[in-house]
Structure formats: structure tokens, C-alpha cells
DONU-360790 format. One record per residue: residue number from 1; x, y, z of N, C-alpha, C, O in turn; chain. Coordinates in pm, whole numbers, plus 50000, padded with zeros to 5 digits. Atoms other than C-alpha are relative to their C-alpha. Example, Ala and Ser with C-alpha at 12.3 -4.5 7.8 and 13.67 -1.06 7.14 Angstrom:
BEGIN
<rec 1, <50089, 49881, 50000>, <51230, 49550, 50780>, <50090, 50120, 50000>, <50194, 50118, 50066>, 'A'>
<rec 2, <49918, 49881, 49994>, <51367, 49894, 50714>, <49923, 50109, 50073>, <49974, 50220, 50090>, 'A'>
***
This chain:
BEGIN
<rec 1, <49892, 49904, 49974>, <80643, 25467, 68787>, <50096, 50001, 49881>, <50187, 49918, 49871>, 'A'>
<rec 2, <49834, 49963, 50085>, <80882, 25597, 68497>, <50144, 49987, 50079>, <50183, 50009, 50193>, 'A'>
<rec 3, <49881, 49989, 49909>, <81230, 25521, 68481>, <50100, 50080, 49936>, <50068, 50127, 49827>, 'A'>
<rec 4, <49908, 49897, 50059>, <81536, 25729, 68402>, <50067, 49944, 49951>, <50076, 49838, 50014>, 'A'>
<rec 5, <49916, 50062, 50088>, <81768, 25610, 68157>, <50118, 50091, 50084>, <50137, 50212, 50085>, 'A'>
<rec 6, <49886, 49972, 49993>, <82094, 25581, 68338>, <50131, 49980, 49921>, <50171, 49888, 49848>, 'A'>
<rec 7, <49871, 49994, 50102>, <82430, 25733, 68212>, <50076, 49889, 49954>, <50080, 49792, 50029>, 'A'>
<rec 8, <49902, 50075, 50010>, <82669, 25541, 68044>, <50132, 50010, 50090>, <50173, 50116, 50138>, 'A'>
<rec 9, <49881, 50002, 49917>, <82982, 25416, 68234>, <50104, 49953, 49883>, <50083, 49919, 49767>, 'A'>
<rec 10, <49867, 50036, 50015>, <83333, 25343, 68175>, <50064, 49852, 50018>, <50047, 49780, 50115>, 'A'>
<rec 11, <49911, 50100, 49925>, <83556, 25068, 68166>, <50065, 50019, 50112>, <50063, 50136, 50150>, 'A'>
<rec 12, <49944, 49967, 49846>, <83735, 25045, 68499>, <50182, 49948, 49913>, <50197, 49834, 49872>, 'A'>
<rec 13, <49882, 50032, 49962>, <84136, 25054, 68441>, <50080, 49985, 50155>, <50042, 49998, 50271>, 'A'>
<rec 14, <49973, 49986, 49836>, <84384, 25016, 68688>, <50007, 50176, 50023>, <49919, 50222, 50095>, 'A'>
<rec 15, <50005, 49828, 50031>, <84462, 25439, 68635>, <49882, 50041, 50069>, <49868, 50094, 50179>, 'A'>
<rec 16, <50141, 49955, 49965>, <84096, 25480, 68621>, <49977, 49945, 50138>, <49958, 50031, 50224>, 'A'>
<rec 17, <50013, 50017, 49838>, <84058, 25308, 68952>, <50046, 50063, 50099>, <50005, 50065, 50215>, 'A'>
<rec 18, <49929, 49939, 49891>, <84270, 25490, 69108>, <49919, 50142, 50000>, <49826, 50155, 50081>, 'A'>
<rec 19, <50101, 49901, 50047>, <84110, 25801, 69002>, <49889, 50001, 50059>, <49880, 50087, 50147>, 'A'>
<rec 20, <50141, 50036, 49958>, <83753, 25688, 69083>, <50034, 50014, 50182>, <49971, 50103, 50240>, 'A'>
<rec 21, <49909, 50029, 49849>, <83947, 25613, 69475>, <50010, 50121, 50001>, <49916, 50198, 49987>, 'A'>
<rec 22, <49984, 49794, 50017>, <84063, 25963, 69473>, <49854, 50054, 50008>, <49778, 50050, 50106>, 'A'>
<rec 23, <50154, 49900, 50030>, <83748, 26147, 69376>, <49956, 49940, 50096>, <49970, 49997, 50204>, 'A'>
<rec 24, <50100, 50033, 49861>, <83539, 25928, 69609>, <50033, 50071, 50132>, <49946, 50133, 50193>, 'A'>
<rec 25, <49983, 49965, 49914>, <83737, 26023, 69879>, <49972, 50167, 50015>, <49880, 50207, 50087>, 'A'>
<rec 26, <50019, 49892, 50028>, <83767, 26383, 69797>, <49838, 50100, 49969>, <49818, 50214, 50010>, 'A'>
<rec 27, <50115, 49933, 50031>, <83400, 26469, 69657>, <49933, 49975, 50130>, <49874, 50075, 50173>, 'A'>
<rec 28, <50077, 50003, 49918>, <83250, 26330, 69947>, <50076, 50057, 50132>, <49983, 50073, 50211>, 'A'>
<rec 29, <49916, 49910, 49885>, <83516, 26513, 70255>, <49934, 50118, 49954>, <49839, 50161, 50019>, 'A'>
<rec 30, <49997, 49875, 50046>, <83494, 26820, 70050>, <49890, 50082, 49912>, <49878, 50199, 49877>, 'A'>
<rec 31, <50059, 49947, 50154>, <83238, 26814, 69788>, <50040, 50006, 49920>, <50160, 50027, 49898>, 'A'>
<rec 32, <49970, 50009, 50170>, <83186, 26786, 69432>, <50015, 50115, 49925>, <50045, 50096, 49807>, 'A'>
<rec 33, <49954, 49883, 50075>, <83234, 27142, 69323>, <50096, 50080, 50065>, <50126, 50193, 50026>, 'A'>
<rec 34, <49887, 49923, 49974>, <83509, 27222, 69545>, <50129, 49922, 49936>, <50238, 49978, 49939>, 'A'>
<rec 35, <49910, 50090, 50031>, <83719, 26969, 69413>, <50029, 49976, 49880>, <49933, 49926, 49821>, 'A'>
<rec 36, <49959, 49947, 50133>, <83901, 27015, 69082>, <50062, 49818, 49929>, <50091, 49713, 49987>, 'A'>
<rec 37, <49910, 50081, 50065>, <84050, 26786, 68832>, <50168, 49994, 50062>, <50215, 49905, 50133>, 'A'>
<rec 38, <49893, 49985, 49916>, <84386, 26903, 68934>, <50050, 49909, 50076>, <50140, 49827, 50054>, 'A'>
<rec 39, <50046, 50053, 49828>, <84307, 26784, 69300>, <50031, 49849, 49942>, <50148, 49812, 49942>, 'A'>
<rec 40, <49999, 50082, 49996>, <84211, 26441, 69186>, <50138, 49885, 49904>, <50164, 49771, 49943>, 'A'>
<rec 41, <49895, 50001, 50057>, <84513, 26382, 68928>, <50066, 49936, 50112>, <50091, 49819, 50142>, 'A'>
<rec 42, <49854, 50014, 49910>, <84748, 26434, 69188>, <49964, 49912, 50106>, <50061, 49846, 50144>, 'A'>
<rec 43, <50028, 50073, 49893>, <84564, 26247, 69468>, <50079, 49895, 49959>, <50187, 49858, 50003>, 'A'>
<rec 44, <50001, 50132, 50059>, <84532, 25938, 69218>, <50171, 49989, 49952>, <50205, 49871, 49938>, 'A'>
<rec 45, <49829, 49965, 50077>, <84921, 26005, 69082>, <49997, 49904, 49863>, <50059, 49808, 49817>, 'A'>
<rec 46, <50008, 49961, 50195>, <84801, 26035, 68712>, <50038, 50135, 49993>, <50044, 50233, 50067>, 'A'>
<rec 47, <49986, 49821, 50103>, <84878, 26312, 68472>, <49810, 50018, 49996>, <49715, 49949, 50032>, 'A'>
<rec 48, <50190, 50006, 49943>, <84518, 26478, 68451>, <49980, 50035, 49798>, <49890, 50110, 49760>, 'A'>
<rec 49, <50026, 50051, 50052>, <84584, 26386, 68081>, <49930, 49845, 50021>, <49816, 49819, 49983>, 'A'>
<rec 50, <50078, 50148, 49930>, <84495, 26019, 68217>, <49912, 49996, 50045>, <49846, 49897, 50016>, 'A'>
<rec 51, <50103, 49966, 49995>, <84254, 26128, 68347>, <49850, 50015, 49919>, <49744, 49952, 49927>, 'A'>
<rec 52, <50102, 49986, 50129>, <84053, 26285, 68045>, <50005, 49900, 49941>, <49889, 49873, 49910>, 'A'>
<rec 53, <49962, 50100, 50115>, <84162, 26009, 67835>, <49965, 49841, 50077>, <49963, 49736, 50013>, 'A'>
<rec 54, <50087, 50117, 49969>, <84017, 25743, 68073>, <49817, 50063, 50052>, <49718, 49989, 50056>, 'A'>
<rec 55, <50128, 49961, 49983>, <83708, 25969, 68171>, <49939, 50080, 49889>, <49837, 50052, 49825>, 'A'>
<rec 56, <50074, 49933, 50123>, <83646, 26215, 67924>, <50009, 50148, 50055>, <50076, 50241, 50011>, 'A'>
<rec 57, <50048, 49847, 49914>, <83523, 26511, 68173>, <49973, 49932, 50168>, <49955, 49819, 50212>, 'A'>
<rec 58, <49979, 50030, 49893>, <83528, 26551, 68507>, <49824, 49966, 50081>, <49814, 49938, 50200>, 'A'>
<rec 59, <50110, 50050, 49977>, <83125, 26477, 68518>, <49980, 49872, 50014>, <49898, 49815, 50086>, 'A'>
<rec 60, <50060, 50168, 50013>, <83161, 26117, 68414>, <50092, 49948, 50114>, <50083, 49831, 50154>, 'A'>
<rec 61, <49948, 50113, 49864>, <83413, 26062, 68726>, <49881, 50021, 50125>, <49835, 49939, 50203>, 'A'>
<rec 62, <50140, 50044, 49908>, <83121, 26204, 68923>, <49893, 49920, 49983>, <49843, 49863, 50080>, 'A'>
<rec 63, <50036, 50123, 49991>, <82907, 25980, 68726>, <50039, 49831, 50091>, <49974, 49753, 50162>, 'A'>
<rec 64, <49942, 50084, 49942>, <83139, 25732, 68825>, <49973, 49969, 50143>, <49923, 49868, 50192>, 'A'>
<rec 65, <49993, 50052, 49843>, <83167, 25765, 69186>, <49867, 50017, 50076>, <49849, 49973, 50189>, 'A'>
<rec 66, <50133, 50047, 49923>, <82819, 25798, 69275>, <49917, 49872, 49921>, <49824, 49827, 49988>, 'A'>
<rec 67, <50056, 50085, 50013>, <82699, 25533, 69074>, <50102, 49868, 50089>, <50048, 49804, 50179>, 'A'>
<rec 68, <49897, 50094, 49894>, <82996, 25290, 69245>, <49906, 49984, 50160>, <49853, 49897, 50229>, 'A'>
<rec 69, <50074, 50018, 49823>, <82848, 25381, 69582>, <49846, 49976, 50015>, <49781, 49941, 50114>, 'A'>
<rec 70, <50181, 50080, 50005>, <82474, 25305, 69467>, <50035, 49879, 49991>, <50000, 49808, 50085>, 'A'>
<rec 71, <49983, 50110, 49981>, <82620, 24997, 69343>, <50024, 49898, 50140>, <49970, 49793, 50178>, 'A'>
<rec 72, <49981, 50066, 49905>, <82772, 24918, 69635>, <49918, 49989, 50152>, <49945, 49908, 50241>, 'A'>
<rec 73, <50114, 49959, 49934>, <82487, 25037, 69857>, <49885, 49889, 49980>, <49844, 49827, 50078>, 'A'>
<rec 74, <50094, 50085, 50064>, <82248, 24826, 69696>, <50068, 49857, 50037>, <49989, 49766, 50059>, 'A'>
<rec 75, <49935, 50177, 49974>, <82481, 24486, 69765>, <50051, 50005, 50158>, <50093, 49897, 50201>, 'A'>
<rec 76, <49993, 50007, 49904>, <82540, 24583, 70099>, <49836, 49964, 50050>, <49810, 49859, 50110>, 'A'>
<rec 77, <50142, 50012, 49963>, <82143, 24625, 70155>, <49982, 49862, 49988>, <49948, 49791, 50083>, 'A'>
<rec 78, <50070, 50152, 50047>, <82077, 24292, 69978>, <50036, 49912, 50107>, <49944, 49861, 50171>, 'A'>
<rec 79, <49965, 50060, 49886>, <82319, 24109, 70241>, <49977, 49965, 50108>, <49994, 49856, 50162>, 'A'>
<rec 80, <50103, 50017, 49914>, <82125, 24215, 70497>, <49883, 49994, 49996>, <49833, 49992, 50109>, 'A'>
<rec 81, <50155, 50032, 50055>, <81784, 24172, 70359>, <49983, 49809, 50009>, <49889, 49740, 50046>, 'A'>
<rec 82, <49995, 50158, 49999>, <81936, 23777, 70306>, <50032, 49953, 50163>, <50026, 49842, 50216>, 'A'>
<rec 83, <49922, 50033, 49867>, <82067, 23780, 70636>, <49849, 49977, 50092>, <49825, 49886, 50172>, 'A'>
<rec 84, <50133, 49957, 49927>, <81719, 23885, 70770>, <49910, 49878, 50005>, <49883, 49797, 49917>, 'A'>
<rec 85, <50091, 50097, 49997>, <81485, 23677, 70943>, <49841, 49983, 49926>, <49762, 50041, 50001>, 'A'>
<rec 86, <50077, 50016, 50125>, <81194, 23601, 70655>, <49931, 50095, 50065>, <49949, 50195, 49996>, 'A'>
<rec 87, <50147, 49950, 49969>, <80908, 23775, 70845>, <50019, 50164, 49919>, <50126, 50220, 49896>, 'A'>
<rec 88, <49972, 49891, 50085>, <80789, 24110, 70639>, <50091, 50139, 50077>, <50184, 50216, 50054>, 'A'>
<rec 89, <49927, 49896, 49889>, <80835, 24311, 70946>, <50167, 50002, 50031>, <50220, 50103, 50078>, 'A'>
<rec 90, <49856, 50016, 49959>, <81212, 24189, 70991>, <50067, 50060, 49908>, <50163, 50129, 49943>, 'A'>
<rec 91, <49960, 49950, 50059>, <81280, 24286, 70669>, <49985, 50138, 49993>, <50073, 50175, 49915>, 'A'>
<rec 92, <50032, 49873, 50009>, <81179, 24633, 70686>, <50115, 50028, 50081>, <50209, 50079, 50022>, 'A'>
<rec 93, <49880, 49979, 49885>, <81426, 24663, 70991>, <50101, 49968, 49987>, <50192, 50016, 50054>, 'A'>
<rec 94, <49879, 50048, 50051>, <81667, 24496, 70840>, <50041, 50125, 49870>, <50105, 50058, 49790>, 'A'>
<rec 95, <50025, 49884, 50101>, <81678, 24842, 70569>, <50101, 50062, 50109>, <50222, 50084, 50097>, 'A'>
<rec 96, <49926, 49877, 49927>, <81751, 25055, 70883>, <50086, 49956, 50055>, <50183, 50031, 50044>, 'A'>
<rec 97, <49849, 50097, 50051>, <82019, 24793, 70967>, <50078, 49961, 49988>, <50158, 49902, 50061>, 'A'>
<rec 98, <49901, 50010, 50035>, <82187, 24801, 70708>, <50032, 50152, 49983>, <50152, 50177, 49981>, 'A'>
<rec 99, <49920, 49879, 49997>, <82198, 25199, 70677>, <50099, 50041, 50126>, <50213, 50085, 50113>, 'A'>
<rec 100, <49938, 50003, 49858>, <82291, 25215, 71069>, <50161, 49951, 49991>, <50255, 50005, 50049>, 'A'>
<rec 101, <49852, 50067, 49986>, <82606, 24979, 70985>, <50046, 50074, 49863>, <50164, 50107, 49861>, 'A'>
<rec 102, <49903, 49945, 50114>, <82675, 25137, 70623>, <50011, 50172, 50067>, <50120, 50218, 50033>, 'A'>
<rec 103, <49946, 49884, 49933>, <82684, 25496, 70814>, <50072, 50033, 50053>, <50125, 50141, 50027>, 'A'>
<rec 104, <49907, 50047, 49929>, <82888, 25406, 71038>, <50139, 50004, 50003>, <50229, 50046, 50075>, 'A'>
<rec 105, <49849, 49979, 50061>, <83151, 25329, 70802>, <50024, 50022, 49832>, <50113, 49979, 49759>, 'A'>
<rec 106, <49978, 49903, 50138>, <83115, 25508, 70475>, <49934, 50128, 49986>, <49943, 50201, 49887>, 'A'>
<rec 107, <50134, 49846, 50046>, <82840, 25817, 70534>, <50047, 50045, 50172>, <49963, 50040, 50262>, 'A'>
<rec 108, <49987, 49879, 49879>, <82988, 26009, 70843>, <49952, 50116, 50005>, <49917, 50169, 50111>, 'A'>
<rec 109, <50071, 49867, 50011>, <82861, 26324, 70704>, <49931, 49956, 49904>, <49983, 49995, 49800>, 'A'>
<rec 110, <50167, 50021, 50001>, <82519, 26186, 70584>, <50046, 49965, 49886>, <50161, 49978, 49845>, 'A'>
<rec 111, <50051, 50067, 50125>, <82363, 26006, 70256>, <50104, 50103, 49876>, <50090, 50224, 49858>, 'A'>
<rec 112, <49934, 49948, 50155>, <82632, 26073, 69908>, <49877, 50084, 49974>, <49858, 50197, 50018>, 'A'>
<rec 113, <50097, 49949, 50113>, <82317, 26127, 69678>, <49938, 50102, 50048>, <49927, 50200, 49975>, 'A'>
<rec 114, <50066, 49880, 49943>, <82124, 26354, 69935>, <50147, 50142, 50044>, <50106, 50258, 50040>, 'A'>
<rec 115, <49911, 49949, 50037>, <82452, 26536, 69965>, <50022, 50071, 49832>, <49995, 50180, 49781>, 'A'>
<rec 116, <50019, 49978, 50159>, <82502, 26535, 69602>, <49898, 50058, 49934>, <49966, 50104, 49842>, 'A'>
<rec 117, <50155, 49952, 50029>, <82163, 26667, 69489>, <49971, 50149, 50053>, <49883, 50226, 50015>, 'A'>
<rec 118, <49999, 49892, 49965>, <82270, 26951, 69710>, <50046, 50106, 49894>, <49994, 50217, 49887>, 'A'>
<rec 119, <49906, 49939, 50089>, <82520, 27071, 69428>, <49979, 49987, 49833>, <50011, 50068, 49746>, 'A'>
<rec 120, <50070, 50034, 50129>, <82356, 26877, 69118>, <49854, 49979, 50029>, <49799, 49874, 50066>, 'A'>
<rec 121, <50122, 50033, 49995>, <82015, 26980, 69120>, <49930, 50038, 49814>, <49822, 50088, 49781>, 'A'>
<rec 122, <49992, 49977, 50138>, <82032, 27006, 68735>, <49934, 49913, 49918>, <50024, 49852, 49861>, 'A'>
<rec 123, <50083, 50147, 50038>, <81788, 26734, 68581>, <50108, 49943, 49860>, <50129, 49828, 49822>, 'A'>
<rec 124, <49920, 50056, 50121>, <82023, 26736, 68274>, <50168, 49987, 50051>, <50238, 49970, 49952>, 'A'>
<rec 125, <49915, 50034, 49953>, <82339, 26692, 68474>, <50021, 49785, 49966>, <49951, 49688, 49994>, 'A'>
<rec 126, <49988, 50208, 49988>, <82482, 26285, 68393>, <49993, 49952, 50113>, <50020, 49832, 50101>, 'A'>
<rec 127, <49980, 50040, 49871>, <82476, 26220, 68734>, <49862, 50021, 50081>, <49846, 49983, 50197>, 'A'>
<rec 128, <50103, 49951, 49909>, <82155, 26345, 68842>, <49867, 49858, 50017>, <49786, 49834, 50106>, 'A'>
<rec 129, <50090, 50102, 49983>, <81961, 26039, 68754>, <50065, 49830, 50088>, <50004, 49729, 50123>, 'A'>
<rec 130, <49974, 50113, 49894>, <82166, 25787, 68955>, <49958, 50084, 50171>, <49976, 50029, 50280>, 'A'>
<rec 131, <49968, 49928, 49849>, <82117, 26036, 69263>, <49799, 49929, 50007>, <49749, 49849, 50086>, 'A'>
<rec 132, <50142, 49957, 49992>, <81729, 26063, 69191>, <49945, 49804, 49966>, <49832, 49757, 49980>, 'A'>
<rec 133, <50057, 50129, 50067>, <81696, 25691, 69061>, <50045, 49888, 50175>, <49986, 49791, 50223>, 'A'>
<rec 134, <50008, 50138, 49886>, <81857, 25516, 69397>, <49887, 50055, 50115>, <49852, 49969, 50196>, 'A'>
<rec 135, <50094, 49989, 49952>, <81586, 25728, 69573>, <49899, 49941, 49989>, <49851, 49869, 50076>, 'A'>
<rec 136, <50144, 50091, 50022>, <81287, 25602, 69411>, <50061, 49864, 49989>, <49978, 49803, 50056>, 'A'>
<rec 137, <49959, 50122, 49956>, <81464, 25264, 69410>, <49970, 49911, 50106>, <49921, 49798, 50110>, 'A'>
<rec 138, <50028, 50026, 49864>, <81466, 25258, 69772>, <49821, 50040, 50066>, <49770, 50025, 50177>, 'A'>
<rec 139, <50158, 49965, 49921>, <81085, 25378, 69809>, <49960, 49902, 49943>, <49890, 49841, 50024>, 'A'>
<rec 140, <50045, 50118, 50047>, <81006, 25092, 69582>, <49990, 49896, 50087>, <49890, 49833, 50123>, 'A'>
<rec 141, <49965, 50089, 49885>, <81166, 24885, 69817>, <49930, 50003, 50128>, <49908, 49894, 50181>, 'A'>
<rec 142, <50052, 49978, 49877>, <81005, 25025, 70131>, <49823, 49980, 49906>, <49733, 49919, 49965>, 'A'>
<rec 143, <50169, 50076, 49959>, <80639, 24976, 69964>, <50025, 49848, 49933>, <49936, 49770, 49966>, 'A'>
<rec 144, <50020, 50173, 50019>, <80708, 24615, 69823>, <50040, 49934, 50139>, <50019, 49816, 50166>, 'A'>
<rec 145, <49977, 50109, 49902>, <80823, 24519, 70135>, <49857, 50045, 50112>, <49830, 49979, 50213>, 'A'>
<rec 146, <50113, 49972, 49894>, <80500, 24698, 70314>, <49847, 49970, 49932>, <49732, 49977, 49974>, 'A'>
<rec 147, <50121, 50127, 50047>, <80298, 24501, 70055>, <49989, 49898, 50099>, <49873, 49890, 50140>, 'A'>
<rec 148, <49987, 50109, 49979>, <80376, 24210, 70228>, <49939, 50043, 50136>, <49959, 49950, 50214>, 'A'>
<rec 149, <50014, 49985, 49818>, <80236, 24370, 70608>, <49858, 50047, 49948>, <49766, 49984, 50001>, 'A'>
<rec 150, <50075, 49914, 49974>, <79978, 24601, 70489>, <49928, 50014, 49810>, <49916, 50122, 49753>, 'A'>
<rec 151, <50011, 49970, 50132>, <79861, 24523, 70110>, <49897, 50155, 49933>, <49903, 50209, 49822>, 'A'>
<rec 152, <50089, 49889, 50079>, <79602, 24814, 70055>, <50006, 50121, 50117>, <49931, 50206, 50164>, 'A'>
<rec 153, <49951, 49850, 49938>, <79778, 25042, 70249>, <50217, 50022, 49999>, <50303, 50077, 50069>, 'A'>
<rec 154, <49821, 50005, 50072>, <80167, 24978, 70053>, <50054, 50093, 49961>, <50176, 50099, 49974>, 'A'>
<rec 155, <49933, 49856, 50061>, <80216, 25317, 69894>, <49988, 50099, 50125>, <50093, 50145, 50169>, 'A'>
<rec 156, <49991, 49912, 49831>, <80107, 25535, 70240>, <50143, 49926, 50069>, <50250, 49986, 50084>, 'A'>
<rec 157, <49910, 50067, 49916>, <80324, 25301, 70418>, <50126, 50001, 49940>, <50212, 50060, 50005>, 'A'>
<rec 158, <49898, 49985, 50030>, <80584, 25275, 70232>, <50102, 50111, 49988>, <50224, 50112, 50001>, 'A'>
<rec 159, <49946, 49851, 49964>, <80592, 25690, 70206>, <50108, 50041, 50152>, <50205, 50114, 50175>, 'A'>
<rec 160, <50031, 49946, 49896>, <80576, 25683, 70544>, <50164, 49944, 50057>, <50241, 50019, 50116>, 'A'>
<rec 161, <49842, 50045, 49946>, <80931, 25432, 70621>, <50050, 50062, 49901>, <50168, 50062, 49937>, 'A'>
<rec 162, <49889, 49953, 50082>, <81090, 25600, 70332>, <50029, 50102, 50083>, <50145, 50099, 50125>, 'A'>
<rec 163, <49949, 49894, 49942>, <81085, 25922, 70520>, <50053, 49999, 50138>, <50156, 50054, 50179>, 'A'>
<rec 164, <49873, 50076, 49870>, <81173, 25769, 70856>, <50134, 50060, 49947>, <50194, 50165, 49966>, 'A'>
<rec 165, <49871, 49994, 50050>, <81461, 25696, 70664>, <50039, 50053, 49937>, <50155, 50012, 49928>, 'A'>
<rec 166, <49915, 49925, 50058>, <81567, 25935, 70451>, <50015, 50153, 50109>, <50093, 50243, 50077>, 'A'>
<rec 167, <50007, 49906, 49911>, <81495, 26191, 70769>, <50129, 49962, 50115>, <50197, 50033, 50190>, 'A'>
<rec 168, <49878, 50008, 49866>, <81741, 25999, 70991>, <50130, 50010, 49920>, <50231, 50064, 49967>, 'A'>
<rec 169, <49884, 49959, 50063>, <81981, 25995, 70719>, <50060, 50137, 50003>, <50181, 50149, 50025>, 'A'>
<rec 170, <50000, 49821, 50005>, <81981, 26392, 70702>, <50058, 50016, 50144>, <50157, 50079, 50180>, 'A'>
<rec 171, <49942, 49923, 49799>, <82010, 26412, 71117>, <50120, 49909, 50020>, <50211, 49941, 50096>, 'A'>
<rec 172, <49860, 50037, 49998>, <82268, 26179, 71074>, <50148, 50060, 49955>, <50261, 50071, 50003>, 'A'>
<rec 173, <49896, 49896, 50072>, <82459, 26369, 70858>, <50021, 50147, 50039>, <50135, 50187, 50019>, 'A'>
<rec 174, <49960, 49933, 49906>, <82413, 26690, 71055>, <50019, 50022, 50135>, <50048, 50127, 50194>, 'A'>
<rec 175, <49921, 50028, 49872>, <82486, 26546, 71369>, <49900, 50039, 50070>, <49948, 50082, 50174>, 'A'>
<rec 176, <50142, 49921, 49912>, <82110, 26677, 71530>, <50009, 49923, 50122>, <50005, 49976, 50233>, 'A'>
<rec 177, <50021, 50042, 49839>, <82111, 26432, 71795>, <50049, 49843, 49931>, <50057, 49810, 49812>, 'A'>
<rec 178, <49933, 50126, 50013>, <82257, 26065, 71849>, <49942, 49928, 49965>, <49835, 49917, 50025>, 'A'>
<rec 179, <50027, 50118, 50059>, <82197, 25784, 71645>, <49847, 49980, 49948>, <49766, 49890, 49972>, 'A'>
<rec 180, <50127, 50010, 50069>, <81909, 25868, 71446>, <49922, 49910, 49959>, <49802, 49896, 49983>, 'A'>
<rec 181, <50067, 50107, 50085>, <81865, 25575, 71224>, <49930, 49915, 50116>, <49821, 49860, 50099>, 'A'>
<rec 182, <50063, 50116, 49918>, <81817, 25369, 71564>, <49845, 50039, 50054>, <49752, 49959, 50069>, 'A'>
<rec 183, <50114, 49917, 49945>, <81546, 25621, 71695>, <49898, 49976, 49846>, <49778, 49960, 49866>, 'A'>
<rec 184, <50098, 50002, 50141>, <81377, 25592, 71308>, <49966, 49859, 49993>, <49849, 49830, 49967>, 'A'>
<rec 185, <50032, 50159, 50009>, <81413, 25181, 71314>, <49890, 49969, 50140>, <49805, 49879, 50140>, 'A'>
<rec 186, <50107, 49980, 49904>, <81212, 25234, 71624>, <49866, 50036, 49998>, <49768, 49980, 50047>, 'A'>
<rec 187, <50145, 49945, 50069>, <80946, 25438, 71482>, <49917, 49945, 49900>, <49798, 49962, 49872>, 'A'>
<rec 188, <50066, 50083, 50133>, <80919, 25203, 71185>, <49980, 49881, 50097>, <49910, 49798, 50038>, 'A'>
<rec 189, <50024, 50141, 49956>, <80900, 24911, 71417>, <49824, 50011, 50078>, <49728, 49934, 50069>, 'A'>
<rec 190, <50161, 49967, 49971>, <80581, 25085, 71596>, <49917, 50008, 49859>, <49830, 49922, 49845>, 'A'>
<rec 191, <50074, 49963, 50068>, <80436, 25188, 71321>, <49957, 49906, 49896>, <49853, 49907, 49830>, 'A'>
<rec 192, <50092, 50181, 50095>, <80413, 24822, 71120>, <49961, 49936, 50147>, <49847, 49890, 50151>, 'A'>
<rec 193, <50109, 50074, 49886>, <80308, 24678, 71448>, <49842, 50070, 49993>, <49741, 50000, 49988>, 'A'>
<rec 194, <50164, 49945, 49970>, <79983, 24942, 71471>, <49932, 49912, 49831>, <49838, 49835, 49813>, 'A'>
<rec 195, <50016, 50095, 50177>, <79987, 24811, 71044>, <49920, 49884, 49987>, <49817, 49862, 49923>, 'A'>
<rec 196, <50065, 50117, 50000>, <79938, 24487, 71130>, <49915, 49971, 50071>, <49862, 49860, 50066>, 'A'>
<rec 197, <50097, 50063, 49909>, <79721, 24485, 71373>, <49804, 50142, 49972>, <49701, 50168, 50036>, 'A'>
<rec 198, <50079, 49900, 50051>, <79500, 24760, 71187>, <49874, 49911, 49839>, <49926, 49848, 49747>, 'A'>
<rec 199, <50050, 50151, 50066>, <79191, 24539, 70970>, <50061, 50039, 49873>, <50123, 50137, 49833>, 'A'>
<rec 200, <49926, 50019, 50175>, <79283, 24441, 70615>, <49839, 49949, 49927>, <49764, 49870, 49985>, 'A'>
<rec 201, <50126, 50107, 50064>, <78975, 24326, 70385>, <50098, 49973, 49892>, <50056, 49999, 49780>, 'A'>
<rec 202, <49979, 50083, 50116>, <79220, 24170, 70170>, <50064, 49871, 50091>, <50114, 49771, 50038>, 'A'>
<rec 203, <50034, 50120, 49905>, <79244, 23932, 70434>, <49911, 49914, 50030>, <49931, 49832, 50120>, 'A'>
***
């Protein structure tokens, strides 16, 4: 699998933090192309010189704030991945989780990046390869961990919980019916049970 050379970042000031705070809140309520420099200035209470002059353009604070929330996405996941009881199957469930509890209380209206991707579908956009890179990230993740259940059937399988989960994310985010991810951690929990109990000749 190729990988995308992600953008360069910024130092973090205190200014710039504030800024980054702002925008997060704002791009993701409102969206990233309704929401102006202006806007975030005044949220953050900078001049929206301070602004340019700690970002540059108002791309690299969207760089910014979606790579922040991959970051922090990614160290929430891990937590519960450590938390998780070893078996392969636990870990897989331990995925849906941790989206179930990070939804909860940061993605009320559904997945940033699948959001985002709505508005930057621009391959040369700076931002487009953290959106597109924590995707395949996370499918990586779903077939290395369906190595470990199902070795010569890891890439099907792994397709197969990625879209679980990136499908309950979506009905999560338009509100289709209640508590998706739990109804998808359900479906992934059948569906490595038939896995494992389906023959292996690398067994």
C-alpha cells in the first residue's frame, strides 16, 4: 500500500492554540467553508494578523485541526486497544468501543474526516491526505487485527469491519436510527465468530 506524504505542521503557540480551539469548534458545528478567517480571529481573540503570521493561510489551520483530531483519535483508540482483553476478537471490538465512546463526546454530527472530504475532495488540497490517510490507517488496522482470527482471509475481512464501521459512523452522524456503532459492534462480533469457526489451512 502507498503512502501519502503528510503536510507539514506548525509550531503550536499559545495564540496559535487558541486559534486551532476556535476553528475546531467552528469547522466542525458549521463547516469548513462556511467559516471564515474573520469568524475564527474573533472566536480565538487574535487580530487575524496573528493569525496569518502564526498559520500562514487559512488551509494550514484546517491542516491543523484535522490532523489534531487524527492525532488525538489515534491515542484515544490505542487506550482502548491496551485496555482490551488480548484475545484477537476483543480487540476488534474494542475499535467499535472506542468510536461508540469517542462519538459520544466529540463526533455528534458524525466522523470529522468523512465530513471533511465532503468539502475537500481536492487530492491537492493540504489537508486532503490526513483525511484520506487516517482512513486507510484504520483499514490497516482492521485487517492486521483480522490477521490474527482469519490469516488467509485478512484483507476480505478486514474490508468487511472497516465498512461496518465507517457505515455506522455515517448513520451516526445522520441520526438514521439509534446507536449504530452498537448495532455494527454486533455485526462484527457475528461475523469473526462464523471467521473463526470457518476452516483455515494455515492452521
Amino acid at each position: 500500500m502507498g503512502t501519502t506524504e503528510r503536510p507539514q505542521r506548525i509550531t503550536m503557540t499559545p495564540a496559535a492554540r487558541r486559534v486551532l480551539e476556535a476553528a475546531a469548534r467552528l469547522f466542525y458545528e458549521r463547516g469548513i467553508h462556511a467559516v471564515g478567517v474573520d469568524l475564527i480571529a474573533a472566536e480565538a481573540g487574535v487580530t487575524k494578523k496573528t493569525l496569518y503570521d502564526r498559520y500562514g493561510s487559512k488551509e494550514q489551520v484546517v491542516v491543523e485541526y484535522l490532523a489534531d483530531r487524527d492525532e488525538r483519535w489515534r491515542a484515544f483508540l490505542a487506550q482502548h486497544l491496551d485496555a482490551a482483553r488480548p484475545t484477537p476478537t476483543a480487540r476488534v471490538l474494542a475499535v467499535f468501543d472506542a468510536s461508540r465512546a469517542w462519538s459520544a463526546e466529540h463526533s455528534s454530527k458524525g466522523c470529522s474526516m468523512v465530513n471533511a472530504h465532503a468539502e475537500i475532495s481536492d487530492p491537492t488540497h493540504p489537508a486532503h491526505p490526513i483525511i484520506t490517510g487516517q482512513k486507510q490507517w484504520m483499514l490497516t488496522l482492521f485487517t492486521d487485527l483480522a490477521a490474527d482470527i482469519a490469516p488467509n482471509q485478512a484483507d476480505p475481512l478486514g474490508r468487511t469491519l472497516m465498512l461496518l464501521h465507517e457505515g455506522a459512523l455515517v448513520a451516526h452522524g445522520l441520526n438514521v436510527f439509534p446507536d449504530p456503532l452498537t448495532h455494527a459492534r454486533e455485526q462484527a462480533q457475528a461475523l469473526l465468530a462464523d471467521s473463526e469457526d470457518s476452516p483455515n489451512p494455515h492452521r
